[in-house]
DOZANU-215908 format. One record per residue: x, z, y of N, C-alpha, C in turn. Coordinates in steps of 0.2 Angstrom, whole numbers, plus 5000, padded with zeros to 4 digits. Layout:
# DOZANU-215908
XZYXZYXZY...
# end
This chain:
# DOZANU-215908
490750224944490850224951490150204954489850234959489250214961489450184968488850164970488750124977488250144980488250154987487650174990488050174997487550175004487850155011488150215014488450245009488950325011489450285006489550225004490150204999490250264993490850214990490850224983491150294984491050344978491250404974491850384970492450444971493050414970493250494967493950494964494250564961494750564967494850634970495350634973496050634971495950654964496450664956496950584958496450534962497050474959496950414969496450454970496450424979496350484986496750474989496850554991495950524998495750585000495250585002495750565011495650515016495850505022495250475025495550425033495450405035495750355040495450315043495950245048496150285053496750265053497150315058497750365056497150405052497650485050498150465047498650525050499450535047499250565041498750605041498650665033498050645028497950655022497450655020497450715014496850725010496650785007496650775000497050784997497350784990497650834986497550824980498150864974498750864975498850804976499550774973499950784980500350844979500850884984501550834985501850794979502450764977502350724973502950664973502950624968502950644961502250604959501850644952502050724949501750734956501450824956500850854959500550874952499950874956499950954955499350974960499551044963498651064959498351124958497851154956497351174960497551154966497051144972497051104977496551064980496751034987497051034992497551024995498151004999498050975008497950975014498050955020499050915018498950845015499750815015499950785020500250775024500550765029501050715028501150625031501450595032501750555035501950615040502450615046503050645045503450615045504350635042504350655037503950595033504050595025503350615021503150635014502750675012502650765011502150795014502250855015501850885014501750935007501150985008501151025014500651045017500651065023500351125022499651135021499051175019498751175012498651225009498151235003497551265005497051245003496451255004496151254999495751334997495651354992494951394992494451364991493751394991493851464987493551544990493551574985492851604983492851654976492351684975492151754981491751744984491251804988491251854983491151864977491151954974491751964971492351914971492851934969493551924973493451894977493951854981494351824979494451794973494951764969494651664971494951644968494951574970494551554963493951514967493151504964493351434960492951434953492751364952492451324955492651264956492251214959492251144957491851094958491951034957491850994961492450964965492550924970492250834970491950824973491750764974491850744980492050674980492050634987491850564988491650554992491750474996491650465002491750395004492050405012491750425017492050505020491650515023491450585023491550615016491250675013491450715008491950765010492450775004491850845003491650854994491350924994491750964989491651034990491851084985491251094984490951104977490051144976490451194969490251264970490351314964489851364965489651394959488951414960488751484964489451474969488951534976488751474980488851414981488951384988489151304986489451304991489951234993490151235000490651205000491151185005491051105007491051085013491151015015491650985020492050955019492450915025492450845026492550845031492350755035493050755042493150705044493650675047493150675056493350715060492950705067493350665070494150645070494450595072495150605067495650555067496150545062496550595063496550645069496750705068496550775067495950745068495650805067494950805060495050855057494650875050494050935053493550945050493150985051492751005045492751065042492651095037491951145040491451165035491051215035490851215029490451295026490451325020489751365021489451385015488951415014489051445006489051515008489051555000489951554998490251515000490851484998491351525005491851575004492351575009492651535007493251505014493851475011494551495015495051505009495751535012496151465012496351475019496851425024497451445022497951425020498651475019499151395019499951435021500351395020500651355014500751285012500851275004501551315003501951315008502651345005502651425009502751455002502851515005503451555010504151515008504651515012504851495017504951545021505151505029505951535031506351485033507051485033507051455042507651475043507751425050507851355050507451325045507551255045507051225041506651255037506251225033505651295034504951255031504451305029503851305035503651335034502951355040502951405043502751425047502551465053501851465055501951545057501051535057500951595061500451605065500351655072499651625075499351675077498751655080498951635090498651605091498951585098498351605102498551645106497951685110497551635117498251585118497751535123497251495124496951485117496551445113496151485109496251535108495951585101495851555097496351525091496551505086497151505084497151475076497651495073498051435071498951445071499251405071499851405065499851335062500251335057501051285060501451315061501951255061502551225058502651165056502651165050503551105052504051145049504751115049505051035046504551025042504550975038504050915041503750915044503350875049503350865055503450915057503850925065503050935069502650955067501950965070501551015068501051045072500751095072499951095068499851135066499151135063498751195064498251175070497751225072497451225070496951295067496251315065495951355070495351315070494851355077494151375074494051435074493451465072492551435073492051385073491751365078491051405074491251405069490551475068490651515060490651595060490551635054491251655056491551695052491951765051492651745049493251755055493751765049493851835046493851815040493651885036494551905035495151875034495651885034496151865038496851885038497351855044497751875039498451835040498951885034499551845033499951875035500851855035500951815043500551825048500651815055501151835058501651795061502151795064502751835057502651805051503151835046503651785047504151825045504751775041504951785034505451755033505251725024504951725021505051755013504251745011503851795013503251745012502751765013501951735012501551755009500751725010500651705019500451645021500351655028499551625032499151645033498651605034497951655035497351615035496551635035496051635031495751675031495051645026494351665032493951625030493551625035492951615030492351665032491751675028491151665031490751665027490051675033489751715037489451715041489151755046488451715048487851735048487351725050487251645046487451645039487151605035487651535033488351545037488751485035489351515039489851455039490651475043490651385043491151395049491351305050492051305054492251285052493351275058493351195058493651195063494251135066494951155064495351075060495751085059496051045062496751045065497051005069497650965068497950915066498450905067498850885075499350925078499350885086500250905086500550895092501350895092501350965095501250975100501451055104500751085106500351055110499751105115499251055115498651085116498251035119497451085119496951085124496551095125496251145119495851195120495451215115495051185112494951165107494551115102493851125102493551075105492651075108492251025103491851035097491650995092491250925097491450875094491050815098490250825097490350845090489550815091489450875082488950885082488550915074488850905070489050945065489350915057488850855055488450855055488150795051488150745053488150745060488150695065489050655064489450695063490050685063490150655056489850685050489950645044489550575044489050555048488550505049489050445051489450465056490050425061490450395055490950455053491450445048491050385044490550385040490450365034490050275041490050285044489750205048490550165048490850205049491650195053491850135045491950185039491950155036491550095031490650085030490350035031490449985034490649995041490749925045491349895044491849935044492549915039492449865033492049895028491949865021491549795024491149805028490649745029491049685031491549695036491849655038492649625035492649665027493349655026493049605017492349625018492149615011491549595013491349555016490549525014490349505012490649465008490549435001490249464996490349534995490249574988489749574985489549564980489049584975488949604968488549614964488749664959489249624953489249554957489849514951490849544955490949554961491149614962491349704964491149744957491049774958491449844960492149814962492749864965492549854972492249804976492649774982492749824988492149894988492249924991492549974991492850014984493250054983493850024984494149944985494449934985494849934994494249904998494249915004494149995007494050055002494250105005495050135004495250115000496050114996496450085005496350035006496350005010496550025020495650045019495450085025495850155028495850185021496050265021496850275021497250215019497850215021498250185027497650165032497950135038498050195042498650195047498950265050498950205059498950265064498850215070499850245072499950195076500550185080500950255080501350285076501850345079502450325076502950345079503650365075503750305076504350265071504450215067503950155065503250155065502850115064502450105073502850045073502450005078501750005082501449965075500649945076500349975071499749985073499149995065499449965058499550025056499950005048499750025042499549985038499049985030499950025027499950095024500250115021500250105013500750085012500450075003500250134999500250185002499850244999499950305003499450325004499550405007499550464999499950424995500150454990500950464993501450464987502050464989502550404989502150354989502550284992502150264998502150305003502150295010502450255014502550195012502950155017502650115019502850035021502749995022503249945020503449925012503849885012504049815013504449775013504449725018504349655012504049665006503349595005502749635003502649715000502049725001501449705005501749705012501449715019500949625019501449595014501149515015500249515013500349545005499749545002499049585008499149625010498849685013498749635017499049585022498749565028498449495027498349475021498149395020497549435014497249505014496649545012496349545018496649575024496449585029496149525035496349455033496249405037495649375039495449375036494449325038494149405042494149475040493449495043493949565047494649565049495249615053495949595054495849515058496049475059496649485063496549535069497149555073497549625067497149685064497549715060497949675054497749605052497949565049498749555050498649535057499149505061499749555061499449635061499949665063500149695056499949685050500249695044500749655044500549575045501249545042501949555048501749555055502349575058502649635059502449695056502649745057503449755055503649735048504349745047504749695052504549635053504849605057505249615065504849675066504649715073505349755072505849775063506349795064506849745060506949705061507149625060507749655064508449655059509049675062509549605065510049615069510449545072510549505068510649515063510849445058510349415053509449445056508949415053508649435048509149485044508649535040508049575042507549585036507149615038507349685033507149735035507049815033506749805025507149865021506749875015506049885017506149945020505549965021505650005028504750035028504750085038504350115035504250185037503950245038503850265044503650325044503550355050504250365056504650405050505450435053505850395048505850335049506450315043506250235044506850185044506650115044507250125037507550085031507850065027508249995028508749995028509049935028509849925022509649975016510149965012509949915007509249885005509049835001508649775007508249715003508249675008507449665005507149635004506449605000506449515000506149504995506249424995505749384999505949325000505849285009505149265007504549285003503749255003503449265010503749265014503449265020503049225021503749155020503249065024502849075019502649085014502149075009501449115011501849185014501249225016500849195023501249175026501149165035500849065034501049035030500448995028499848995027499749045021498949065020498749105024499049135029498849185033498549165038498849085042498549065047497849015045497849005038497348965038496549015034496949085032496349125032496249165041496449155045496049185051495449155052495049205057494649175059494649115063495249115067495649085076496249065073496549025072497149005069497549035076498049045073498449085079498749035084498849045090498749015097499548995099499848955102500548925104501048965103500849035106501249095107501349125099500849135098500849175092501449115088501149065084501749005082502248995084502349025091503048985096503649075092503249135091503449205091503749215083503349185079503149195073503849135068503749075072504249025070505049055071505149075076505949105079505949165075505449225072505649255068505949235060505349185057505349175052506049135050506249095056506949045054507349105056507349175060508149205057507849215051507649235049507449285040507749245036507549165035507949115035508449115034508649075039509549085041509849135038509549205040510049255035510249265027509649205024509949215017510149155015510249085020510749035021511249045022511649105024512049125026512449175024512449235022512349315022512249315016511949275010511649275006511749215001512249165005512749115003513349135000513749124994514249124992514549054997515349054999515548985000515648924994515248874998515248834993514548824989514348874990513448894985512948844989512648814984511948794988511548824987511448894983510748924983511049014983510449064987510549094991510549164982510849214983510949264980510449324981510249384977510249444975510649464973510649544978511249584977511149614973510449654971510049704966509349664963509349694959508549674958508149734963508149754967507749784972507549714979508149704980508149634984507549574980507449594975506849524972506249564972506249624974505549684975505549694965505749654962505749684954506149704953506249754955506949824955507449814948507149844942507249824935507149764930507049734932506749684929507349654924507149634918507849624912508349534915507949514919508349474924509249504927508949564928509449584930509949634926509749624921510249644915511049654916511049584915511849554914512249564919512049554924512249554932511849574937511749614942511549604946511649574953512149574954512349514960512149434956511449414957511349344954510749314959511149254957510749154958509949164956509449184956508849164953508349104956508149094950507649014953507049064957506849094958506149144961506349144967507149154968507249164977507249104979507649044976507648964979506848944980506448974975505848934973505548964983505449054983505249054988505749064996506049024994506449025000506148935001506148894998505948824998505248805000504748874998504048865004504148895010504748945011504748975018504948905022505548855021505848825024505348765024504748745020504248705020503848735026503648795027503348795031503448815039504348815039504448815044504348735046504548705043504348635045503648625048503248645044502548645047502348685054502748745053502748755060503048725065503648695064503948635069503348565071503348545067502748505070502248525074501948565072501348595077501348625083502148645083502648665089502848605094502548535090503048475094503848485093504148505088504848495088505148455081504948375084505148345074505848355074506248355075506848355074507048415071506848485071506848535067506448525061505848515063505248495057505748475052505948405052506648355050507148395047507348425049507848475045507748515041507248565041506848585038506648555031506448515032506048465028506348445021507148435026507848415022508148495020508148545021508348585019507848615013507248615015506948645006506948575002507048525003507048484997507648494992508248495000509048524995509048544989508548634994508548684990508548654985507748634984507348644977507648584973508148544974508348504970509148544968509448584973509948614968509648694965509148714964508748764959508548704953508448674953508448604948508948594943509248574947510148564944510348614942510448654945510848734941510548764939509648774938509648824933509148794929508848754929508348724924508648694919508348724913508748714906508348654901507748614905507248574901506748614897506948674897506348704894506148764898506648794900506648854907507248864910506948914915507648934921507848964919508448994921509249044919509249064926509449094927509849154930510549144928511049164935511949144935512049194940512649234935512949284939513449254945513549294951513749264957514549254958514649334952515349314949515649294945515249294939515649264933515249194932514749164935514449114935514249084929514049154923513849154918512949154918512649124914512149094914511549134909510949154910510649154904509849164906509549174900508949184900508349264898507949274900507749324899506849324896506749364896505749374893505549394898505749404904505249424911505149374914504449384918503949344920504349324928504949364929505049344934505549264934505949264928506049194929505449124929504849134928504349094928503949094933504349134939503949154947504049064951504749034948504548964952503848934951503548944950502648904947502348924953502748964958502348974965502448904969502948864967503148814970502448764970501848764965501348724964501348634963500748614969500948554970501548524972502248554973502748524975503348514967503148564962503548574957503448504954503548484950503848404944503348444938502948374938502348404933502448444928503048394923503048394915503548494917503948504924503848594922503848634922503148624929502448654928501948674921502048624920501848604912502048664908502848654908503148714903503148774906503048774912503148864914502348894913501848854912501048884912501048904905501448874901501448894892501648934892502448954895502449004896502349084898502049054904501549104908500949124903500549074902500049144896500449164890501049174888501149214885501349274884501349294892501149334895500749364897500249334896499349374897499249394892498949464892498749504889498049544890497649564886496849574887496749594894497249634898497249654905497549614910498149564909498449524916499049524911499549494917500249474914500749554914500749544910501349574907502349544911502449594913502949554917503749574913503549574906504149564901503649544894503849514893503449484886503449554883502849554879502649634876503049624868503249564866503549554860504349544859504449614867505249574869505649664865505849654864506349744864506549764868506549744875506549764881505949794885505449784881504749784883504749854885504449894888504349964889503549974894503050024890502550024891502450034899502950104902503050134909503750114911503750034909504450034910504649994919504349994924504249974930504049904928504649874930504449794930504649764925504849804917504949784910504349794906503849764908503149764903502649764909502649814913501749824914501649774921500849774923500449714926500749754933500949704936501049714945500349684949500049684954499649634959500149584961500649584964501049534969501049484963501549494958501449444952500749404950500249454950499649414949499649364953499749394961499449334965499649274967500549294966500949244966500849194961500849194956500549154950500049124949499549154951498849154950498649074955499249084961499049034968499548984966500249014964500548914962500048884956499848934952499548874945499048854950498448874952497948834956498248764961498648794963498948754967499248684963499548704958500048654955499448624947498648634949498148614945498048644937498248694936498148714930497548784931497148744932496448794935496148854930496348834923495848864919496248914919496948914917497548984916497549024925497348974928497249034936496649084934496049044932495449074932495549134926495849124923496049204916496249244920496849214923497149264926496849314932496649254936496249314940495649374936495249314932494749354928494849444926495549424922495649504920495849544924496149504928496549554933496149594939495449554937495149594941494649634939494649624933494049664926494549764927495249724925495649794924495849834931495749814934495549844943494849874942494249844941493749874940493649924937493949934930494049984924494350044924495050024928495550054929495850084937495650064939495650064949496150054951496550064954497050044961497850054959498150074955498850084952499150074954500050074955500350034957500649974953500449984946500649954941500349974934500249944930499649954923499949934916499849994913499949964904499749924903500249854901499949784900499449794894499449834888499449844882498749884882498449934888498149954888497649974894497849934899497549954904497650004911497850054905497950124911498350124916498150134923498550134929499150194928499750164931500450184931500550214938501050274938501350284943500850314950500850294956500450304961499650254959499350294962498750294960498150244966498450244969498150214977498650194978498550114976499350094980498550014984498950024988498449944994498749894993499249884988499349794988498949784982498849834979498349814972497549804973497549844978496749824983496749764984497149754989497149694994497049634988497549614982497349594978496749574975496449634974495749634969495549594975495349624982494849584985495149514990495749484989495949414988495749364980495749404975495449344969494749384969494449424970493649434971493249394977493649364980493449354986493449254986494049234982494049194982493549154975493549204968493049204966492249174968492149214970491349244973491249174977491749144979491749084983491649004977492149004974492048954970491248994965491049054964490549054960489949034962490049024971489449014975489448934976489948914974489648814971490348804977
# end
């Protein structure tokens, strides 16, 4: 990875090349782990969507040229040895491409068009440009000629299959288009300003981002800008279904925004994008149904409310207010408390057995560890991880009640997570660990995942002697890269097995901050150490072979950023005295 004031160099094989704002970015990876043989325009507006293939060719033979693609933010290249190609972002909807030596064919990714699916493609004479329109998106995509040759047109105004699109060459020493992503009509497309002048822009846009999100950085961390473009590149502005400026956890194919992801990404964002901060962690709340749940997840065209996510909110909305710049104002606390107590309520309730003192999961998706061997036996189950974080949400509503001037809520509050965390005590702590109990058969047991040793978020508040026993625990879970979130010595253990063996970021941080919290400094400092060494090594994941490092699954996931640069940042802090 290099550094220099055009930011870090990246494969687009594992971080799709974007920018803040944009619905689309410039990638391989057409589908969930599918990657495609050329560059892609992927669209993710009503879902993920090849949209465009974009394919440099060879000048003496017109077939599709070798090249090697390089990028960073700001500057995506093709170079093969007639030429290169370059593309940069003139705004989040708009891409700007020009070539030398190098044609490039525009063409639809799917070549079948149905009355329901596929692309469309016609030249629109009002504009003198070419248009792609696309079934699975619901939006159009123009190509505007702004200098050299369209040397070809081909399957215009076709139906079914068909090749559909442009290739555009040089004329008087180069070729250049505007590509557009827009809804219906708009204006003939007028270049703001120079290609270079525009890539100058792009690449500042992102420096002052990184500046302000990581100022801390030096070569003791050396992700933190790759981190912060992971970051940058997947924020989308307000369409559809997503309210506010939204950090998506990847412009891969987990495009969502799920409902404890969003915590980590907004307590990254806090010290130096303070209102974007703000608007990560309320985003899901914003579809907060009548009985106080919040939404699995929200996309673009889709909010989910078949699973639920576990309540780390007060945990996150604690550290949140206390990393702002501006601790948030009457309004904000008076907005944020009435939210947080339905969320609450809902799983004092809704999420009560009659009779039960401590609140249930219906799935292991509802704990966000979908698989995890906890949920083996049963999944309708009691676990100490939801008491544990339900016990600092209900702590911190207290805290917010007093600041609000309301002791008499504070006071109830106060007495409800003690309850809590006194019957998670009682029913599941074994003297040497916690059980998990099925909600029907109220059979009890234990397991090798890391998820039942997630009460250790409780910290300062947990009962020393354990504290004690869940830290012994817990590093026997660390492995040369982080925690392993199923003992690697368990026969459940599975290298790619989601949440039965390999390194998550939420678990790092979760853990990383009760032990700190609850004084066991040197097992925090490991933890963060590797977890930040195998970010460095390995980059952005959504989850990592405990045994060897290598990144799993999607590749640019932002809670694994947000991560790196919350213990790099926290680091850099205590290494600075």
């Amino acid at each position: 990875m290099t550094v220099a004031r055009s930011g870090p160099a990246f494969s687009v094989h594992d971080i799709p090349f974007s920018t803040y704002g944009s619905w689309f970015g410039i990638s391989p990876v057409v589908a969930e782990k599918t990657y495609a043989e050329d560059l892609h325009l992927v669209s993710h507006q009503n879902g993920m969507h090849a949209v465009l293939s974009l394919v440099p060719l060879d000048p003496a033979t017109g077939e599709r040229a070798e090249t090697r693609v390089e990028a960073a933010p700001g500057l995506l290249t093709w170079t093969g040895a007639a030429g290169r190609v370059d593309l940069t972002y003139e705004s989040p909807d708009t891409v700007r491409l020009r070539g030398a030596g190098l044609p490039l064919r525009i063409s639809a990714a799917d070549r079948t068009l149905t009355p329901f699916s596929g692309t469309y493609f016609y030249r629109e004479p009002a504009v003198d440009a070419y248009v792609f329109t696309s079934y699975e998106t619901g939006r159009r995509y123009r190509v505007t000629l702004l200098a050299g040759t369209v040397s070809e047109v081909f399957g215009s105004q076709a139906l079914g299959s068909a090749d559909r699109g442009v290739t555009v060459a040089d004329a008087d020493g180069g070729w250049e288009i505007a590509v557009e992503e827009l809804d219906t009509a708009r204006p003939p497309h007028v270049p703001t300003a120079a290609f270079a002048k525009v890539v100058e822009a792009a690449r500042n846009s992102f420096a002052d981002f990184v500046d302000t999100v990581a100022p801390w950085r030096s070569s003791a961390t050396p992700a933190a800008e790759l981190a912060a473009y992971v970051l940058w590149s997947a924020t989308v502005r307000p369409a559809g279904l997503v309210t506010r400026p939204g950090v998506l956890m990847s412009k891969h194919w987990m495009d969502k925004v799920w409902s404890w992801d969003h915590c980590f990404n907004a307590l990254a964002l806090a010290p130096g994008c303070p209102e974007l901060a703000r608007d990560q962690f309320q985003l899901p709340f914003d579809h907060q149904d009548e009985t106080g749940a919040l939404p699995d997840s929200v996309t673009h065209s889709e909010v989910l409310h078949n699973f639920v996510k576990p309540p780390i909110h007060g945990w996150a909305f604690g550290h949140l207010r206390r990393r702002l710049p501006t601790p948030p104002d009457r309004a904000e606390l008076t907005g944020t408390y009435d939210r947080l107590q339905r969320w609450t309520e809902f799983w004092l309730t809704a999420r009560r057995a009659p009779g039960a003192a401590l609140p249930h999961y219906q799935h292991g998706n509802d704990s966000g560890w979908d698989n995890a061997t906890t949920f083996d036996p049963e999944r309708m189950v009691v676990t100490a991880d939801l008491a544990a974080f339900l016990t600092l949400q209900l702590r911190e509503l207290a805290d917010l009640a007093e600041l609000l001037d309301r002791p008499e809520e504070a006071g109830r509050w106060t007495r409800a997570a003690e309850e809590t965390q006194r019957a998670m005590l009682d029913q599941l702590w074994r003297g040497d660990r916690f059980v998990a109990q099925g909600v029907d058969s109220g059979d009890t047991w234990g397991t090798s995942s890391l998820l039942d040793l997630m009460p250790v978020v409780l910290g300062e508040h947990l009962p020393q002697e354990i504290g004690e026993v869940l830290a012994a625990r817990i590093e026997a879970h660390l492995t040369p890269y982080g925690l392993a979130t199923e003992l690697p010595s368990s026969p459940h253990y599975a290298a790619d097995g989601y949440w039965r063996g390999p390194i998550w970021a939420p678990a790092t941080v979760l853990v990383e901050d009760g032990l700190r919290r609850g004084g066991h400094h040197r097992l925090a400092d490991e933890i963060s150490a590797r977890f930040r060494a195998l970010c460095e090594h390995h980059g952005f994941a959504e989850n990592f072979d405990a045994l060897t490092g290598t990144g799993l699954r999607d590749r640019a996931y932002t809670w694994t950023a947000a991560a790196y640069l919350l213990l790099a940042e926290a680091h850099a802090q205590r290494d600075g005295g």
